[in-house]
C-alpha positions in Angstrom: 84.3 11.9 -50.2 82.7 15.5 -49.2 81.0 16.2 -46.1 77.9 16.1 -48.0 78.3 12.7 -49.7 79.4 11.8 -45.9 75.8 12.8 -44.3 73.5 11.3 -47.1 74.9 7.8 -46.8 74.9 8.1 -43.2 71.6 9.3 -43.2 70.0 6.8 -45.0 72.6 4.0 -43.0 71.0 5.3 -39.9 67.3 5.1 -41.2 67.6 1.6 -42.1 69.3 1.0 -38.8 66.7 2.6 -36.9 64.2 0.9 -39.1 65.3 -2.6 -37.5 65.8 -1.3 -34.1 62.3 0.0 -33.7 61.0 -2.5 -35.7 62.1 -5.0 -32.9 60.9 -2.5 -30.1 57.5 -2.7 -31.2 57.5 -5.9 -31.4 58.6 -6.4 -28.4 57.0 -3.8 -26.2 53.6 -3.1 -28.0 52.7 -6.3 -29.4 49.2 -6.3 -27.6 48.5 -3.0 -29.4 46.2 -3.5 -32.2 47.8 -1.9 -34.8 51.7 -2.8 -33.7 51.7 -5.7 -35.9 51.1 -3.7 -39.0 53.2 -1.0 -38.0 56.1 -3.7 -37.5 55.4 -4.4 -41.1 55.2 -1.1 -42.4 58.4 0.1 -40.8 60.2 -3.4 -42.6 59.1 -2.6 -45.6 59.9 1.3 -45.4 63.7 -0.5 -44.1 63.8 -2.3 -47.8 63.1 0.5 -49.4 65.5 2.8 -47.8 67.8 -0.3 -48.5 67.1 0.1 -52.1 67.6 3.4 -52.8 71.0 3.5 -50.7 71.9 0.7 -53.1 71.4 2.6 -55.7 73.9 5.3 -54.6 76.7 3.0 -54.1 79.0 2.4 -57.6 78.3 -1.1 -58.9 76.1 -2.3 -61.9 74.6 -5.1 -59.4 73.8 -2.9 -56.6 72.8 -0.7 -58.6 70.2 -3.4 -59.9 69.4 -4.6 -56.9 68.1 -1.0 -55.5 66.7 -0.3 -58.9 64.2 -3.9 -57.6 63.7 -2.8 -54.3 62.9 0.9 -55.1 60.4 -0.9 -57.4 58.8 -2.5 -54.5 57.7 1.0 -53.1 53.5 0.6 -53.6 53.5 -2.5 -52.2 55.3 -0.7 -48.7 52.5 2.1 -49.2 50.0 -0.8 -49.0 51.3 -1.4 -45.8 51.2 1.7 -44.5 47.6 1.9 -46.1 47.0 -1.4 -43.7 48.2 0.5 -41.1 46.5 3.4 -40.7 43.0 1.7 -41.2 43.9 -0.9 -38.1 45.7 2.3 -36.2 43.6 4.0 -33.1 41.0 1.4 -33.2 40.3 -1.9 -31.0 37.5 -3.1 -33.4 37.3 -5.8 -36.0 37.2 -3.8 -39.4 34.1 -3.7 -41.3 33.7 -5.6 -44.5 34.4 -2.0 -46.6 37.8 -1.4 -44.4 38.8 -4.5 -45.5 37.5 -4.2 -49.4 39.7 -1.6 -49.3 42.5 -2.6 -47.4 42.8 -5.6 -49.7 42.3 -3.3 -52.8 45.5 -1.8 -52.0 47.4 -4.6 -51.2 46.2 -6.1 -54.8 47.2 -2.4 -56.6 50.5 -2.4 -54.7 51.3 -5.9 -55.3 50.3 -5.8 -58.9 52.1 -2.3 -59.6 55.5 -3.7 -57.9 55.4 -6.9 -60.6 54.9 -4.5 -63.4 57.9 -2.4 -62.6 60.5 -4.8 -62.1 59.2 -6.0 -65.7 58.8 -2.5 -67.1 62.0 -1.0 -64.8 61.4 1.6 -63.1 64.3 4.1 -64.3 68.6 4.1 -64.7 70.7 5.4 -62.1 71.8 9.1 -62.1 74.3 11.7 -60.4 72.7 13.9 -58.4 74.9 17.0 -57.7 78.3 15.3 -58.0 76.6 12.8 -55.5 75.6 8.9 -57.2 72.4 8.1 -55.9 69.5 10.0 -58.3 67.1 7.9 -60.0 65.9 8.9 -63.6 62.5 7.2 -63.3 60.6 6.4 -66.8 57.3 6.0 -67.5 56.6 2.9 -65.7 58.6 4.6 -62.9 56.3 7.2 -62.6 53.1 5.4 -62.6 54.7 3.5 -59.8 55.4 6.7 -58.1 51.6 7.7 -58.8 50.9 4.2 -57.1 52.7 4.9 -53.9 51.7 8.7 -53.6 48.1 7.1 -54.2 47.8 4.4 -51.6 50.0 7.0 -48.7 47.3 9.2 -49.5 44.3 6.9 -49.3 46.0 5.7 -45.5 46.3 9.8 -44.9 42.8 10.1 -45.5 41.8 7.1 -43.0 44.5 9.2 -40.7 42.5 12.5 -41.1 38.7 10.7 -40.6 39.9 9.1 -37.3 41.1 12.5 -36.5 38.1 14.2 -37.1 35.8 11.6 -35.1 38.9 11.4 -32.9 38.2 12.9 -28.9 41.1 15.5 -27.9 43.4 13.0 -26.8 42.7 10.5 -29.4 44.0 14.1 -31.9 47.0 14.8 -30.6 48.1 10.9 -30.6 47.0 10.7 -34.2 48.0 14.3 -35.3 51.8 13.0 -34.3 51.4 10.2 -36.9 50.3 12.4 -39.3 53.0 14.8 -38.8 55.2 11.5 -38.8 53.8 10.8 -42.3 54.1 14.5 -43.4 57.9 14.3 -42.7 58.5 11.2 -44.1 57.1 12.4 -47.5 59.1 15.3 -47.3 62.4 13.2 -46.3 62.3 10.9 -49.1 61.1 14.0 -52.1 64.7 14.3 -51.9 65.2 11.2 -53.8 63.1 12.7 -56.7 64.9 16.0 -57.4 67.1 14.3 -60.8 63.5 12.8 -61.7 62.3 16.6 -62.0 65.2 17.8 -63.4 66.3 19.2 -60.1 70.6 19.1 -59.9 70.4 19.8 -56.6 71.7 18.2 -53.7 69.0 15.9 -51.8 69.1 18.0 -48.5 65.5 16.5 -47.1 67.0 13.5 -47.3 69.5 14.3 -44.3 65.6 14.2 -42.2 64.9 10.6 -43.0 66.2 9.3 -39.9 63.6 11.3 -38.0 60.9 9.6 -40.0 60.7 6.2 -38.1 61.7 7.8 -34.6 58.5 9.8 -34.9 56.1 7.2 -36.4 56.9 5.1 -33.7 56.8 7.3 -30.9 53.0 8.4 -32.5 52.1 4.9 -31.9 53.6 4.2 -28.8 53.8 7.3 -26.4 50.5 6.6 -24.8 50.9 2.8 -24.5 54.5 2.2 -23.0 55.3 5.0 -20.8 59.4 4.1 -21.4 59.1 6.0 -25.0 58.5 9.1 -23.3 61.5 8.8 -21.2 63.4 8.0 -24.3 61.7 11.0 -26.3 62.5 12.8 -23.3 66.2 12.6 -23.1 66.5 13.2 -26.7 64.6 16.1 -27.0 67.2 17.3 -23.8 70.1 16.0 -25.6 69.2 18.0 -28.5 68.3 21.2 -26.8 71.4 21.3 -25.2 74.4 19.9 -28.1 72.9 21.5 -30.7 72.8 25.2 -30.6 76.0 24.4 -28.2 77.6 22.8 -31.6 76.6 25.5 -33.9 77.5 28.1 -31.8 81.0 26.2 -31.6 81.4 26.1 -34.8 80.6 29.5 -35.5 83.2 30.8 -33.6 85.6 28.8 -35.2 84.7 30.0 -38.4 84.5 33.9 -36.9 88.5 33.4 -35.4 89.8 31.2 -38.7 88.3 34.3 -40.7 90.0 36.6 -38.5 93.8 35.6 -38.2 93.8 35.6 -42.2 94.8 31.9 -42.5 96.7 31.5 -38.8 97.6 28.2 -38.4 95.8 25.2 -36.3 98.1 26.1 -33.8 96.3 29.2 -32.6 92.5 28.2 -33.0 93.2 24.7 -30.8 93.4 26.7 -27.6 90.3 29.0 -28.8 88.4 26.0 -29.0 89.3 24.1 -26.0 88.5 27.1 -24.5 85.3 27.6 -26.0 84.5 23.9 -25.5 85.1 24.6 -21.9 83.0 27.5 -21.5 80.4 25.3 -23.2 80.5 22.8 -20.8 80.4 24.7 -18.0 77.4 26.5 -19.2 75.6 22.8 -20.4 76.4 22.2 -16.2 74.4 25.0 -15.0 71.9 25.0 -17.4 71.2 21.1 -17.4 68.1 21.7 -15.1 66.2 24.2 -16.9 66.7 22.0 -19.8 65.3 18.9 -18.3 62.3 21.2 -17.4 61.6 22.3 -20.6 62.3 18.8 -22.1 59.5 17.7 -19.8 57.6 20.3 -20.9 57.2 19.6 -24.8 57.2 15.5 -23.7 54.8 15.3 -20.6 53.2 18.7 -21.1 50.6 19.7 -18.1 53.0 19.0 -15.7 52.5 22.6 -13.8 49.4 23.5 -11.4 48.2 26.4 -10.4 45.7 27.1 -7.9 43.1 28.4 -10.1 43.3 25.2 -12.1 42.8 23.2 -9.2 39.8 25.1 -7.9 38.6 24.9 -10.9 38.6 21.0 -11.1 37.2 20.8 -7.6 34.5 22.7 -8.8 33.7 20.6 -11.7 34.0 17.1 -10.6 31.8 18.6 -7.6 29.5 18.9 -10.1 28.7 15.7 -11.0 25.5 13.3 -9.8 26.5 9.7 -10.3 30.1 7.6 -11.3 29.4 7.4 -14.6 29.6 11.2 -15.4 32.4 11.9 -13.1 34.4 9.1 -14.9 33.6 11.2 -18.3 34.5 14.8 -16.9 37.3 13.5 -14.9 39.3 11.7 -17.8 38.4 14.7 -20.0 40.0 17.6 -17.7 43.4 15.1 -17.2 43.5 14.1 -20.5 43.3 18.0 -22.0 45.8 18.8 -19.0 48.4 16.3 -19.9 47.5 16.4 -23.5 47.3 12.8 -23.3 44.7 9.8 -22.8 44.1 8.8 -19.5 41.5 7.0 -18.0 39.7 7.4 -14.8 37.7 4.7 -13.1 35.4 4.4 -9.8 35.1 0.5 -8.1 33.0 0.1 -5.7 35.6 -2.5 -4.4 39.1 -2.3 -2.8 42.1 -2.5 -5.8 44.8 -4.5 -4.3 48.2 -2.6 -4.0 49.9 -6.0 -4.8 47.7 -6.4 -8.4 50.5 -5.4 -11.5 49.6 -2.6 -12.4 48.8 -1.7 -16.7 51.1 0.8 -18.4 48.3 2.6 -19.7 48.1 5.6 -17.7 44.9 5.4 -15.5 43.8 6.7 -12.0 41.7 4.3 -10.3 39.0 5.2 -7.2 38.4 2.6 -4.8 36.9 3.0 -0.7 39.3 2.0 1.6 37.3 1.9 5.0 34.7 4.9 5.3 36.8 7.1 3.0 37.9 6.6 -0.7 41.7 6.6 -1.9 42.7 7.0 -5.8 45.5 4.5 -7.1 47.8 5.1 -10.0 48.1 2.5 -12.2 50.7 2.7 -15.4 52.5 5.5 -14.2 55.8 3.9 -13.2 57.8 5.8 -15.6 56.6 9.0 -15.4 58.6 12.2 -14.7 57.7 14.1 -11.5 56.1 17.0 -13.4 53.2 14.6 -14.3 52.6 11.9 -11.9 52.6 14.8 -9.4 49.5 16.3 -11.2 48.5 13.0 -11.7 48.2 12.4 -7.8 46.6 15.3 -6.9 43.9 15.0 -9.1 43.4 11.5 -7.9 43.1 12.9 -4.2 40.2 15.7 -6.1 38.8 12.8 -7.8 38.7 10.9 -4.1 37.4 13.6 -2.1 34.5 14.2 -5.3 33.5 10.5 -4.8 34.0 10.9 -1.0 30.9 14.1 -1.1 28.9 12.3 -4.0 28.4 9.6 -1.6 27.7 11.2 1.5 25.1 13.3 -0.6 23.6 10.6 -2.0 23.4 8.7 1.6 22.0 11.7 2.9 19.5 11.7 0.5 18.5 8.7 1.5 18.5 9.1 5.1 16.6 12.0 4.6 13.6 9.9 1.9 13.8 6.9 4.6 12.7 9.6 7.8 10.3 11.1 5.6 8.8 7.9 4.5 8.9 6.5 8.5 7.3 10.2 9.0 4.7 9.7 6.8 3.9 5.5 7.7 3.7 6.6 11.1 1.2 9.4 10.3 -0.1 7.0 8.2 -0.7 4.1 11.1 -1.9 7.0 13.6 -4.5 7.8 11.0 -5.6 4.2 10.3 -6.1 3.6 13.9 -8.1 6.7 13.8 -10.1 4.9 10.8 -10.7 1.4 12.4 -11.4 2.3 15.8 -14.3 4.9 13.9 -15.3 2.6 11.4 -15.5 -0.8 13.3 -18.2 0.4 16.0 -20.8 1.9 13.0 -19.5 -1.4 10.9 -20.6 -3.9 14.0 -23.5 -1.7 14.4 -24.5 -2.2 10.8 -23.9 -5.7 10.9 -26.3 -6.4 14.1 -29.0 -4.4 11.6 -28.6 -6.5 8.5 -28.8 -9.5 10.5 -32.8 -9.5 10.1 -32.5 -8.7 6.3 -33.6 -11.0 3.8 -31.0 -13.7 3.1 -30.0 -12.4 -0.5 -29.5 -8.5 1.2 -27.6 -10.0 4.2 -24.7 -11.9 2.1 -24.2 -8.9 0.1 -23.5 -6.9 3.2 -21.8 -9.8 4.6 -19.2 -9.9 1.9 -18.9 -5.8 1.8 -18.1 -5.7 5.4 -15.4 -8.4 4.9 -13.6 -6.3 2.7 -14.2 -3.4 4.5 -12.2 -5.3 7.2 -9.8 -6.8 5.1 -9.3 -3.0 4.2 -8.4 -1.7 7.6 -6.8 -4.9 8.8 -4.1 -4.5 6.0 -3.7 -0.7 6.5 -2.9 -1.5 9.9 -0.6 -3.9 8.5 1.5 -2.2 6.0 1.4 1.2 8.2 2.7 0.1 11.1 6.6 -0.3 12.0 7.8 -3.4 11.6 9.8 -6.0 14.1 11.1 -9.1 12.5 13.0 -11.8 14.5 14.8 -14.0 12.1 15.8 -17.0 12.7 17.3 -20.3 11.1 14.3 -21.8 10.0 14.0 -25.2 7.8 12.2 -23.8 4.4 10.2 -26.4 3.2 8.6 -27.0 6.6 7.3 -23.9 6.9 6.1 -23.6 3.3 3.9 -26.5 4.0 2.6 -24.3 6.9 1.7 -21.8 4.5 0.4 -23.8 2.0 -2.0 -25.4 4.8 -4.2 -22.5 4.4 -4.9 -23.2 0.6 -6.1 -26.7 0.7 -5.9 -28.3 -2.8 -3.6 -25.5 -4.3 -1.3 -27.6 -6.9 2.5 -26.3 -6.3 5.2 -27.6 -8.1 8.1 -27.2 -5.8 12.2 -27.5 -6.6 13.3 -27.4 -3.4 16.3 -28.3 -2.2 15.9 -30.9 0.9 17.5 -29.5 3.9 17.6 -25.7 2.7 17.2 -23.3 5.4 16.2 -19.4 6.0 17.2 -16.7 8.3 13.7 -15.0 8.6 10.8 -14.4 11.0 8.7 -17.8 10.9 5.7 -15.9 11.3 6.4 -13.1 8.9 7.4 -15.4 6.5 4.4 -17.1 6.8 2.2 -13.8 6.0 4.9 -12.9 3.1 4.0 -16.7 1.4 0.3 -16.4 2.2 0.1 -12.9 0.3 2.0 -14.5 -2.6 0.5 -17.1 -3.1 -3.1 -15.4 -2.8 -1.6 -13.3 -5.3 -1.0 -16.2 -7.6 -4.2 -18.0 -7.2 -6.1 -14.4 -7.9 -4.0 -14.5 -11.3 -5.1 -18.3 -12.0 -8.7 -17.3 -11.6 -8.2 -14.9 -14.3 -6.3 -16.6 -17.1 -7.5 -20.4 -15.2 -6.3 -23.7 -17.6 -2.5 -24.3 -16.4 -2.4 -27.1 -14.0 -0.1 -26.5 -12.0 -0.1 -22.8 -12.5 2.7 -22.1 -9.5 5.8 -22.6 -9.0 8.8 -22.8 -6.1 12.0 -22.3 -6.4 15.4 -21.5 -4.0 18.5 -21.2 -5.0 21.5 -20.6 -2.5 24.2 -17.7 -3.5 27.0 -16.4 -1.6 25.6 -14.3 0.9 22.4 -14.8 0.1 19.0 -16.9 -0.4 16.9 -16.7 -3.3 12.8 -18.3 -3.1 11.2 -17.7 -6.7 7.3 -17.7 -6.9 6.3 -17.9 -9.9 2.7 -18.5 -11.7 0.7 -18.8 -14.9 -2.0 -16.9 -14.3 -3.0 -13.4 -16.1 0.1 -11.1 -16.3 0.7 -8.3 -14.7 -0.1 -5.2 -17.1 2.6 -3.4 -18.5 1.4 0.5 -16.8 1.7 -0.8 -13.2 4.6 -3.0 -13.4 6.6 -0.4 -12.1 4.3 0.0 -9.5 3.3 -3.0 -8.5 5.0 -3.0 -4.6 3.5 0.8 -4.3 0.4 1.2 -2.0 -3.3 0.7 -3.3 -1.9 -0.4 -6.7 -3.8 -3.5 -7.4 -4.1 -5.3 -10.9 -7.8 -7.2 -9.4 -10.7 -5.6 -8.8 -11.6 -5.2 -5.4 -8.3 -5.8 -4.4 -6.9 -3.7 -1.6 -3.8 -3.2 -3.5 -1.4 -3.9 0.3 -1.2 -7.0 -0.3 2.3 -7.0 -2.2 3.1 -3.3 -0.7 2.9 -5.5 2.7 5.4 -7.9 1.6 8.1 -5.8 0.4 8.1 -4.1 3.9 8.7 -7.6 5.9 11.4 -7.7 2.9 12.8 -4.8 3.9 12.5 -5.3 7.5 14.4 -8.6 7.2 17.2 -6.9 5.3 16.2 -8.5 2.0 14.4 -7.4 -1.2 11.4 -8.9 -3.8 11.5 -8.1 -7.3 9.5 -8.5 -10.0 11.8 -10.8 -12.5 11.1 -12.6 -15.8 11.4 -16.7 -16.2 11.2 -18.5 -19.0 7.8 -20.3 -19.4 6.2 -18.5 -16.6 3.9 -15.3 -17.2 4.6 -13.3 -13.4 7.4 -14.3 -11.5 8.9 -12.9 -8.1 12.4 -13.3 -6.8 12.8 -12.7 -2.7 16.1 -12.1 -2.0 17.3 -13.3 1.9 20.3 -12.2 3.4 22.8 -15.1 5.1 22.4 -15.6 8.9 
């Protein structure tokens, strides 16, 4: 048997051997990965068909016949493949047209496969003294047209994610394309004695390749052991390869030379030679590693422009969200792969198993933040050294965003203390001016007619009402919470509303860290809120409701009422100063109570409960 004949069966031998093996490693290693499954499948069926045509080049009239079949069987594999490609780079349920046509090609291929082994898909031929040619006939070649069909149709899927695809999402796809690409050139070996072709199947000699790369498309940027693998080989191969040709080369340059000397004379030359090679393989192992590293983990190098440059545009960015974004998108184009970046706001345990997905997680530990790598166990030097640094950039980005941002709001809260205080030096200013011509105008109305003197009555009340709560809201407020029992002192504050219906839920013994007496004013403006609502929208009996809830960390009192809602242009509004939904409403009332909020540590909010029309939600911290 030639060398030739020697290569094609060992060729196809090693593709359906590397069919199984893989086939097993991605079931075993990727089998959360949503398009694994159908990959297993496709690589199975591309194993049966490999099977088939190296049946065919055997001698025999039944396994001969037997390849003849599982050739036949070859649109019902590009089905799979088809299935493939519309599941591949996706973690969404496909839509009811991905599946229409995912099931159309499983029904072509399935049907197409029954007709040839009916119809027979050709007879055996010799293919350049080499048995293992196919003469295909007319049912062979519409099955041919079949298979080239559905491949193309799972191409297309291929180039459409590609195209929608971000950078790293290409690359990862554009490997399974080129996977594809070579697989179809592999196996157009197999086709030369259909076309008339007697020449030997050379592409063939590639097929092995064909499931190497496929897999590694799928898998490089979900189990970070591939790339070690991919890695190694690409160093074995830079290194015994032009090392073997050059070998054999010389061989052929000194066998040319002594015109026909005998074995005896070239066995030294090449142990010699074989000696020289090794010594050289020695020295040059490292550079070859490097550039092995290169082509697998590419991005491994930094330079100090690159870094600056980073600095400078994660420096850039004003909340989490878009430093997430720019952050994965200058690693990812770096390493020319997918990695993800993430910011959480709490700690990440160092214990936690980490996910081989390659990702850089920013959590604070104490008053600083510290980056975590998670999926990088595997990972050469070149890369998880780029890796780190960038996670200390992303750290120290997150590290100034805050401070900025708490800064920012140092800076808002002085200015807003600046301008209550101004505010409370300017409403004493008012009430001690106003109260002396308001008494005086009081004393003047009191001999009025009785009609004249209840109108001015009522204006000076509000007038007073008026200052009193400007007074209120401007001036700085001094809580002194305590543990106190929450239902008693809601019956305090309900005292001053004699006949109010309430429906309350309560629970017994509940209690509250706040200022009894603060308290007391946040429940009465509340609830004068509410019954100012019933007035307007009155015929709900009861109309208001209490609620508290206990959370970790915190208590939660709901008020909530039936009366006229609040309108949709101030509910943004509503805690702001002089923003008031009744007329002749001060509109302090509310802007009062979110400042005892605030002053206790706490927060009210505006929420939305079923059944109710306006709703608060006060928020007290724990004790």
């Amino acid at each position: 048997m030639s060398f030739l004949n020697v290569a094609y069966h060992g060729a196809l031998a090693g593709s359906v051997a590397l069919c199984a093996l893989l086939s097993f490693a991605v079931w075993r290693k990727a089998a959360s990965t949503p398009s694994a499954p159908h990959l297993v499948r496709y690589l199975v069926g591309t194993l049966v068909g490999v099977c088939g045509f190296w049946l065919v080049s055997i001698p025999g009239e039944k396994s001969q016949h037997v390849g003849l079949l599982l050739v036949g069987g070859s649109p019902f594999v590009a089905a799979l493949f088809n299935h493939f490609a519309y599941r591949y780079c996706t973690n969404r349920n496909p839509a009811a047209n991905e599946k229409l046509i995912v099931g159309a090609g499983y029904g072509a291929g399935l049907l197409t496969t029954l007709w040839s082994w009916s119809a027979g898909v050709g007879k055996p031929m010799v293919l350049a003294g080499l048995p293992g040619g196919v003469e295909l006939s007319s049912s062979g070649w519409f099955m041919v047209a079949v298979t080239i069909g559905l491949t193309a149709l799972g191409q297309g899927r291929l180039f459409r994610v590609w195209y929608h695809a971000t950078p790293g999402q290409r690359r990862q796809i554009q490997t399974v394309i080129m996977a594809s690409l070579w697989g179809f050139f592999a196996i157009s070996g197999l086709l030369f004695t259909s076309v008339g072709w007697n020449l030997f199947p050379y592409p063939v000699l590639l097929l092995p390749g064909y499931p190497i790369l496929l897999a590694f498309g799928l898998l490089r940027y979900q189990v970070m052991e591939v790339n070690i693998w991919a890695r190694r080989a690409v160093a074995w191969l830079l290194l015994s390869v032009p090392l073997t040709v050059a070998t054999m080369a010389l061989l052929a340059i000194f066998a040319a030379s002594d015109n026909g000397a005998g074995t005896n004379d070239l066995l030294p030359r090449a142990w010699i030679f074989q000696f020289l090679s090794l010594t050289a393989a020695f020295f040059l192992i490292d550079a070859i590693r490097r550039l092995a590293n290169r082509i697998i983990y590419p991005g491994g190098q930094l330079d100090d422009w690159q870094v600056q440059r980073w600095t400078t545009e994660l420096s850039e960015c004003t909340d989490c969200p878009s430093l997430e974004a720019t952050a994965q998108r200058i690693l990812s184009n770096h390493l020319r792969m997918p990695v993800m970046v993430a910011v959480s706001p709490s700690p990440t345990s160092e214990d936690a198993s980490l996910p081989t997905t390659p990702a850089i997680v920013c959590h604070p530990e104490g008053q600083s933040w510290r980056s975590t790598l998670s999926g990088w166990q595997e990972a050469p030097p070149g890369p998880r050294m780029a890796a780190e640094l960038f996670g200390r950039i992303v750290s120290e980005s997150v590290g100034h965003m805050e401070r900025t941002r708490q800064a920012a709001e140092e800076a808002r809260l002085r200015e807003r203390e600046a301008h209550l205080t101004e505010l409370g030096l300017l409403a004493a200013t008012v009430a001690h001016e106003l109260r002396n011509p308001l008494n005086v105008v009081a004393m003047a109305a009191a001999q009025a007619p009785e009609s004249t003197k209840g109108e001015i009555q009522r204006q000076l009340g509000r007038m007073d009402i008026l200052i009193g709560d400007l007074l209120d809201y401007s001036k700085s407020w001094q809580v002194s919470p305590r543990l106190i029992q929450l239902n008693p002192a809601l019956d305090n504050a309900l005292s001053a509303f004699p006949g109010l219906m309430v429906e309350r839920a309560i629970p017994p013994e509940m209690t509250l860290n706040a200022d009894p007496r603060r308290f007391g004013q946040i429940m009465i403006n509340l609830l004068t809120n509410a019954t100012a609502a019933l007035k307007a929208q009155p015929g709900h009996e009861p109309g208001i409701r209490l609620e508290a809830q206990e959370r970790a960390g915190e208590r939660l009192l709901f008020l909530c009422n039936q009366g006229a809602p609040i309108p949709d242009n101030i509910r943004e509004r509503i805690f702001s100063p002089f923003v008031s939904r009744f007329e002749g409403g001060t509109g302090l009332g509310l802007a009062i109570v979110a400042r005892i909020m605030e002053a206790h540590g706490g927060r009210i909010q505006l929420t939305e409960r079923a059944g109710w029309n306006t709703c608060f939600k006060l928020s007290f911290p724990e004790a």
